[in-house]
N, C-alpha and C positions, 0 to 999 in steps of 0.2 A: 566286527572283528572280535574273537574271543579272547579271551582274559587273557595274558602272556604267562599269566602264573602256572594256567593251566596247560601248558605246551601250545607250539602253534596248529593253527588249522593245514588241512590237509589240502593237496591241488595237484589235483592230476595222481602221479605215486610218489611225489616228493613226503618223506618219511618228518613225521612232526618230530620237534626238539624240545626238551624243556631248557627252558629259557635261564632259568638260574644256572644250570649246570653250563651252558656256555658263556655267560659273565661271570661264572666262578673260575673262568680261562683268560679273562682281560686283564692285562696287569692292571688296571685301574681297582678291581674287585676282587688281585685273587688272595687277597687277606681278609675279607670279609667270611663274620659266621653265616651261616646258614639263616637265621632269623632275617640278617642285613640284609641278603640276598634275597630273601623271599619282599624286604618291600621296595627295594628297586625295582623287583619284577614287577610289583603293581601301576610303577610309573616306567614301563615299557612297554613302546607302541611296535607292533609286527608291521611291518613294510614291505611290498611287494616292488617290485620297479623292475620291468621290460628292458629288452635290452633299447638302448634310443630314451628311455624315460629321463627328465631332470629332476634329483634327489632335490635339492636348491639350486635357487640364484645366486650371482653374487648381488651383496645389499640385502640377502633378506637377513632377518634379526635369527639369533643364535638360543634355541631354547633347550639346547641337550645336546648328544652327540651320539652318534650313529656307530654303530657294528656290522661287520656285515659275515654273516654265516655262509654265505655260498654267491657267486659271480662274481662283479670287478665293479668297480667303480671310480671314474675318471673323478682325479680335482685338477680346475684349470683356470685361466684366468683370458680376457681377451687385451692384449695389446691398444696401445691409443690408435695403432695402425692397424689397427682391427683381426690381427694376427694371433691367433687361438695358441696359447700355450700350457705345455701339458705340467703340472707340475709336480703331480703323485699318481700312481695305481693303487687301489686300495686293493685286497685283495681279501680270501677268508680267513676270518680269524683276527683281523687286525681292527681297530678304531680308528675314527676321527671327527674333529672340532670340539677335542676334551678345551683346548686350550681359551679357544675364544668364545667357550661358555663359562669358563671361569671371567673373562674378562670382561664381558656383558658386552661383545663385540658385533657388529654384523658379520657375516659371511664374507672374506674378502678372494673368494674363490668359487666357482661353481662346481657342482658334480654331479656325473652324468651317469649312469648306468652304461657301463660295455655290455655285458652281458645280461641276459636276463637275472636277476641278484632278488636275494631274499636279508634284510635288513631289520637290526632290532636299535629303535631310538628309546635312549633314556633321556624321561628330561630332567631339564636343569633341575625345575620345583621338587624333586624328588631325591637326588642328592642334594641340594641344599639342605632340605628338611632332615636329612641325617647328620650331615653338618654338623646342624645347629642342636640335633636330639644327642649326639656321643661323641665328646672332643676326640675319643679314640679311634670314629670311623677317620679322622682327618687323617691320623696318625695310619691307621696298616693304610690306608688309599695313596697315600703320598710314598709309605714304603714298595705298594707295587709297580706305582709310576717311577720310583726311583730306579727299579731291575727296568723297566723298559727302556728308561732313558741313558743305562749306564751301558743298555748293549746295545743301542739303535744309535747305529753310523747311518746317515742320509747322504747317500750317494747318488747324486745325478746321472742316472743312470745312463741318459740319452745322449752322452756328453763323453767324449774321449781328447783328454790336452797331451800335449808330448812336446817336450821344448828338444831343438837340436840346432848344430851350428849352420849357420848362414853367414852373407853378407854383410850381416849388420857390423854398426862400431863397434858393437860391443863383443861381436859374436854369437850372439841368444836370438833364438826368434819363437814363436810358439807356434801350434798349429792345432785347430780345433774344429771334428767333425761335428756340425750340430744337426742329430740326425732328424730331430724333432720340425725345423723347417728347412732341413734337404741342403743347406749350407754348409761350405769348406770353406772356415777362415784362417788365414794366418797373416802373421806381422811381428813385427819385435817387440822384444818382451819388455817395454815401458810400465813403468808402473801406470799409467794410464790404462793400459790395454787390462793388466789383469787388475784394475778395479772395475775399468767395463764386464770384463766377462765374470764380476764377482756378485756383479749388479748391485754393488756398494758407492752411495753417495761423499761419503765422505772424502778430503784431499789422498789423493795417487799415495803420496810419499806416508801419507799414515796409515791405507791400507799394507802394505808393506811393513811398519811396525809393527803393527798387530797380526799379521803373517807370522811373528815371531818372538809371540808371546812378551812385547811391547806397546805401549799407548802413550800420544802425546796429552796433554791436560788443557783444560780452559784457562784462559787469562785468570786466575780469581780474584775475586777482592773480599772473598770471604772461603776461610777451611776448618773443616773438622773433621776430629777423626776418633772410630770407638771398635771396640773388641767386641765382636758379637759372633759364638757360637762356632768359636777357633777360628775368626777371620777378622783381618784389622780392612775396615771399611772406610774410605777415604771421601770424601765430599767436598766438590768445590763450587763456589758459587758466582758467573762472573757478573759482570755491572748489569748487562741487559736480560737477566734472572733468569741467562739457561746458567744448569745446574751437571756435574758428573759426577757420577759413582763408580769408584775403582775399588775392586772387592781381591782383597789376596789373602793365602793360605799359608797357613807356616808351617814351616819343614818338621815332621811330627819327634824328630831330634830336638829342635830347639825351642820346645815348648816352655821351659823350666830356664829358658834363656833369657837373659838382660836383651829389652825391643832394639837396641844399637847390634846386638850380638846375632840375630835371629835371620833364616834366611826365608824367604817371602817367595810366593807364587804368582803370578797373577791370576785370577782367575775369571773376573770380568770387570768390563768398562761401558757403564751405560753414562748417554748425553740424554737430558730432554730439555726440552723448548724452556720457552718462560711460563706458559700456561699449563707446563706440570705434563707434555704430552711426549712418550718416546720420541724419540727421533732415529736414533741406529743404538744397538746393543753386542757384542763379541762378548763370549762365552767360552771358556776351554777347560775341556775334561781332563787329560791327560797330557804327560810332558814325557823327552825320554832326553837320554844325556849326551853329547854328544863332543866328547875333548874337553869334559868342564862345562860345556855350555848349553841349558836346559833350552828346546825347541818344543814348543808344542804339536801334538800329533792330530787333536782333534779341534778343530776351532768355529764357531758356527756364528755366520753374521749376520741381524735381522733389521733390516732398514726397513722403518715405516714410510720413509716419505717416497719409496719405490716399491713397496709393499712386496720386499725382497726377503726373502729367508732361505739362505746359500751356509754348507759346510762343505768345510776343505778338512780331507785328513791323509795324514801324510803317515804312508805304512813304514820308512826307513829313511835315513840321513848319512850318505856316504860322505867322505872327504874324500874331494881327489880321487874317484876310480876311474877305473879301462873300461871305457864305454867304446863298443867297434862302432866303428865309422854306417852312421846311418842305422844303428837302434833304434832311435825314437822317430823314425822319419815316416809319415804317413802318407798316403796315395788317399786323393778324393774319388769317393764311389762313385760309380755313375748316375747319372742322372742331376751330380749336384753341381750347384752355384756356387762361383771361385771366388770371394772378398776378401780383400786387402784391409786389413788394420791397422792404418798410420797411426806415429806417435805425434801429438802435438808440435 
């Protein structure tokens, strides 16, 4: 394989690329000098992958994270019912497994080449080593992942929800095309159902709080709490040493305000185990107003013990409007499977 430094090798009439100039397009690198860039390129391996090829398993260990310049690339994971599900396209131009090479995680997903794809892996050892050579490479890398993460809405794409009135007590029922294994579910909208369909472990009634930009707390028998970096970070500790961290923001008005006086955001709620290990974490970007009362719009939930990573964003917040009779009401395509989602 030749040098990455020195563009890639040629195949067929696919036209070679130099390799810096398209990592000086990842938001992870696009604040790096040219010097920077030139030694990431040296710990970048050129990839070929057929369409049908496996990039990894899942399980296997995480040494860098792949780019992909041209074709597609499945990541998916297989059900305990042996049920293949898809859970990104990658596609050109885009990254992935920046996160769970920072984590020193395995792979908890596979990916597959769709298309014949031509792929550029950085490893890990080689952003480390920058790292650790210039506190500042941390600084513009975290600033371009920060433009990626501040406009990357992960939308499920394969998934279409629409709530309308039924039979139920309450009147609410939902219905959800799931195109991805050819099923039309619906049932009422229990908090149940939409913690199932959020593939959040946590209790029904608290997926729902945190729906709207609230969280319940642990028992604790131990609290503290500190100002770090315009954010008051809340810590509680209960007897059998799981532990939560509630992180809120203050209202950039009441900064110069008495803490009694100050209005608060939340902006995350993570739980972990006793053994210091995640367990579920919600995260929220943005909020917007709504009669006085702040609704989150972007909220993203990652449950480790389903090894779930689901965002919900909600483009608008009406009171009370004129919704005509059967708006949101969907017809199952053909060919699909009709399931019922009872509430408890």
């Amino acid at each position: 394989m030749n040098d990455p430094s020195d563009g890639l090798p040629r195949r067929g009439r696919q036209p070679a690329i130099k390799v810096q100039a398209f990592l000086a397009n990842l938001p992870m690198f696009s604040e790096m000098s040219t010097q920077e860039l030139d030694r990431v390129a040296t710990g970048t391996q050129v990839q070929h992958a057929a369409k049908g090829d496996t990039v990894f398993r899942t399980g296997d260990p995480c040494v860098g994270f792949h780019a992909v310049v041209y074709g597609q690339i499945k990541l998916g994971f297989t059900s305990p019912q042996g049920v293949e599900k898809v859970v990104e396209i990658i596609r050109p131009g885009s990254s992935f497994g920046e996160a769970l090479m920072f984590l020193d995680k395995p792979y908890i997903v596979f990916a597959q080449a769709l298309a014949d794809s031509l792929l550029l892996h950085v490893s890990k050892r080689t952003v480390l080593e920058e790292l650790e050579r210039d506190p500042g490479f941390a600084r513009r890398m975290l600033s371009g992942l920060s433009r990626k993460l501040h406009g990357l809405v992960r939308d499920v794409e394969a998934y279409t929800l629409a709530f309308l009135e039924s039979g139920s007590r309450d009147g609410e029922s939902f219905q959800l095309s799931d195109l991805r294994q050819g099923a039309f579910v619906h049932g009422p909208t229990c908090p149940e159902n939409i913690a199932r369909l959020l593939g959040i472990s946590v209790d029904a009634e608290e997926v729902i709080r945190l729906l709207t930009g609230d969280t319940t707390t642990l028992d604790a028998v131990e609290e503290s709490m500190e100002c770090r970096d315009g954010f008051y970070l809340v810590t509680l500790v209960a007897a059998d040493g799981e532990t939560q961290e509630i992180a809120f923001s203050i209202d950039e008005a009441d900064r110069q305000k008495p803490p009694d006086a100050q209005r608060l955001t939340l902006r995350r709620s993570t739980v972990r185990g006793p053994n210091g290990e995640k367990r579920w974490e919600a995260t929220y970007d943005d909020y917007i107003d709504v009669d006085g009362q702040a609704f989150p719009t972007n909220v993203r939930f990652v449950d480790e013990v389903n090894g779930a990573d689901t965002a919900v964003r909600v483009k608008s917040i009406s009171l009370d409007p004129n919704v005509p009779e059967g708006a949101f009401r969907q017809t199952p395509a053909p060919g699909m499977s009709i399931e019922t989602a009872d509430c408890p």
